[in-house]
C-alpha positions, 0 to 999 in steps of 0.5 A: 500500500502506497502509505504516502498517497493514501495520505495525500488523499486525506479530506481533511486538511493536515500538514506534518512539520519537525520538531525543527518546524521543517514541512515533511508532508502535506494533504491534497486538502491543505495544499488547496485551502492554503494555495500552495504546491508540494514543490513550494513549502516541503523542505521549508520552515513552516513559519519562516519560510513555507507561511510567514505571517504578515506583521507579526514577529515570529517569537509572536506567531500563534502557531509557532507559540502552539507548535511550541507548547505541542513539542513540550507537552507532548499531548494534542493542543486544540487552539481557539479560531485564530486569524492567519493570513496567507500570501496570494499567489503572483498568478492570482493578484499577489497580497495576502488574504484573510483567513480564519483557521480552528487548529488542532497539533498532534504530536507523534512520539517516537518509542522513547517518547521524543516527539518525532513530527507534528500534525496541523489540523487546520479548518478554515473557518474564515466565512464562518468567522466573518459572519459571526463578526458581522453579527457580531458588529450589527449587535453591537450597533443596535445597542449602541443605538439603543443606549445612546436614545432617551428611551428604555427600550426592549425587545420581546419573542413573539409569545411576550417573553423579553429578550433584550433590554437597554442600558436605560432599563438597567441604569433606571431599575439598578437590576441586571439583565437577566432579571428582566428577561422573560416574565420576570420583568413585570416585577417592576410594574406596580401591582395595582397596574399588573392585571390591566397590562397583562390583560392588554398584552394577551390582547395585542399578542393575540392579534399582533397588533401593537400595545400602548399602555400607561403604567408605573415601573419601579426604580432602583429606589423603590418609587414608582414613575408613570411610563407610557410603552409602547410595543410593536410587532416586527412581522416577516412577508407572511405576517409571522411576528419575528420578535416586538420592539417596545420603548418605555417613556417617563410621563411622570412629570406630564402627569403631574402637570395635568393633575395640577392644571385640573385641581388649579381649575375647579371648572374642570373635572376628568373627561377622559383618562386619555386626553386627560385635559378635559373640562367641564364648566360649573359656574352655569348651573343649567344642564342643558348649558353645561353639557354644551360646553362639556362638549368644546374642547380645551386650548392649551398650550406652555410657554416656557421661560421668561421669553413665553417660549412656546414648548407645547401647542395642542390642536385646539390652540393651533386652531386659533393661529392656522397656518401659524408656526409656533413651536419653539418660537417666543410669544412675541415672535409667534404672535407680533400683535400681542406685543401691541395689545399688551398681552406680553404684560399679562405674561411677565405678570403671571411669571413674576408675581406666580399670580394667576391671570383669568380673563373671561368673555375674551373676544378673539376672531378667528376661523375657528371651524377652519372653513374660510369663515372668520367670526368672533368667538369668546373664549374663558382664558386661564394663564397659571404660572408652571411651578418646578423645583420650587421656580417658576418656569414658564405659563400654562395657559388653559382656555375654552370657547364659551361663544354659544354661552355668550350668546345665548346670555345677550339674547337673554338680555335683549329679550329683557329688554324688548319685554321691558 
């Protein structure tokens, strides 16, 4: 039997050195993966030689360190993925390629047990490897991505269990990820909210439909903070959810604001836990009156620091000033006629003094119902001042349109009259 052509038929990529790192033999398999002949690399230094790494002193090669370690301890050395790039041949560009290779070193021992040759086993894995790097680096994109937003975000499987958290969702409850991970997360919702969101959550996930909820999630002190979340299904082309993506977001100061715009309004009272700027007129006492202006929405708006910057604009404001930018624009910026009308010292009063200013029956023309009418229209205005930290910050203003209410009182007043 032809001992050496059996060899060289070996699948498996294998290469024999000597204990001086001499190339004694090599497969039809390695010859081929490493782009080399018999001719070239038999009789050469494996290292120095036959495969000279690029940039890397040889007392440094990993393969030289492997093939050393081999040759003292005698016993097979497996070694982790290593990268050993290999020169191209002239023929097929020149350069080196890049190359990943899992390794393994058998020693073969002579009868008094000296090391007579070395056996590489060598599997590129470089497509294996490049891959598991490009996973690699798009993982750590997302959570880069991820972390450097101001949100709490995490990711659940497609039967609810959470998967992966952000830095925002550790830093904010002080737990570690695998705290959270699965069903372990709810934990942190406050137990008076835990039967609504699961009740929700079953809903969204049996219809793969998106959930939004309002709940309150616990900190790493133990106090509970309103959230708002948010989760949406990522689905592949036949509609199967792959995996939800949800953010969570701190509304506990908005919350708070709105609660204290609705106990500074006594003519206010909760309309609906969703919009939670509703109103409801107590002065008038007649029901059919009340309920008409339980049905005008409210028109709110912030305006932030000393300058009445607008910060937020509802739709019911914006109706006032259509086809009007407002947001981030100072008052007398927006609004140049309020200047005239004496309107910016109303403001610098609320701001300086924290007094609230109520102006009642307060005219102002408008195409309220956006259909190229303009008419006059009442409205009650509040401007209170916004407290935080224990400073003024800037003016909420909380209004609503009473112009059937006015009307209806001067017709009152001229029947009076005709019957005087």
């Amino acid at each position: 039997m032809d001992f050496f052509e059996l060899f060289s038929n070996v699948p498996e990529s294998l290469v024999v050195v000597s204990p001086e790192y001499k190339v004694l033999a090599a497969t039809d398999a390695y010859l081929k993966v490493t782009m080399r002949t018999r001719e070239e690399i038999v009789g050469l230094h494996f290292l120095k030689e036959a495969f000279p790494e690029k940039d890397v002193p040889y007392e440094e090669n990993p393969v030289k360190i492997a093939l050393d370690k081999t040759l003292q301890s005698k016993e097979v050395l497996v070694m982790d993925v290593i990268r050993y790039d290999l020169v191209i041949p002239e023929e097929e560009g020149g350069g080196y390629k890049e190359l990943y290779w899992e390794t393994s070193y058998i020693p073969g021992l002579d009868k008094d047990g000296n090391v007579k040759y070395i056996i590489q086993k060598a599997v590129n894995v470089t497509e294996l490897e490049l891959a598991r790097q490009a996973r690699k680096t798009s993982e750590e994109k997302f959570k880069f991505l991820t972390d450097a937003v101001p949100l709490m975000i995490h990711t659940a499987d497609a039967e609810g269990n959470c998967t992966y958290v952000n830095q925002r969702w550790l830093d904010y409850t002080g737990l570690n990820e695998d705290a959270l991970m699965g069903k372990n997360w709810f934990k942190v919702f406050h137990p008076e909210d835990l039967e609504a969101i699961k009740t929700r959550s079953e809903e969204a996930l049996a219809n793969n439909t998106e959930l939004q909820a309002e709940l309150r999630v616990k900190d790493k002190e133990g106090n509970y903070r309103w959230h708002l979340m948010r989760s949406t299904p990522m689905k592949d082309e036949s509609g199967k959810v792959l995996l939800r993506v949800g953010s969570t977001y701190d509304i506990h100061s908005t919350k708070q604001m709105v609660q204290e715009l609705l106990e500074s309004n006594e003519q206010m009272s909760v309309l609906s836990d969703q919009l939670q700027t509703a109103f409801q007129e107590v002065e008038d006492k007649r029901q059919t009156l009340e309920n008409l202006i339980m049905q005008v929405p409210a028109v709110i708006n912030i305006l932030r620091g000393p300058e009445h910057r607008f910060e937020l604009v509802n739709p019911q404001y914006q109706r006032l000033f259509p086809n009007r930018q407002l947001l981030g624009k100072t008052t007398a910026e927006a609004l140049p006629e309020a200047v005239e009308q004496g309107f910016i010292q109303i403001l610098d009063n609320v701001y300086n003094t924290r007094k609230p200013f109520i102006a009642l029956e307060m005219p102002f023309v408008s195409d309220w119902e956006d259909n190229g009418n303009v008419q006059e229209h009442y409205f009650t205005i509040s401007y209170l001042p916004l407290i935080e930290k224990g400073e003024v910050a800037g003016i909420i203003t909380f209004g609503y349109i009473i112009t059937d209410k006015v009307k209806i009182r001067k017709e009152l007043e001229a029947l009076k009259s005709s019957l005087a």
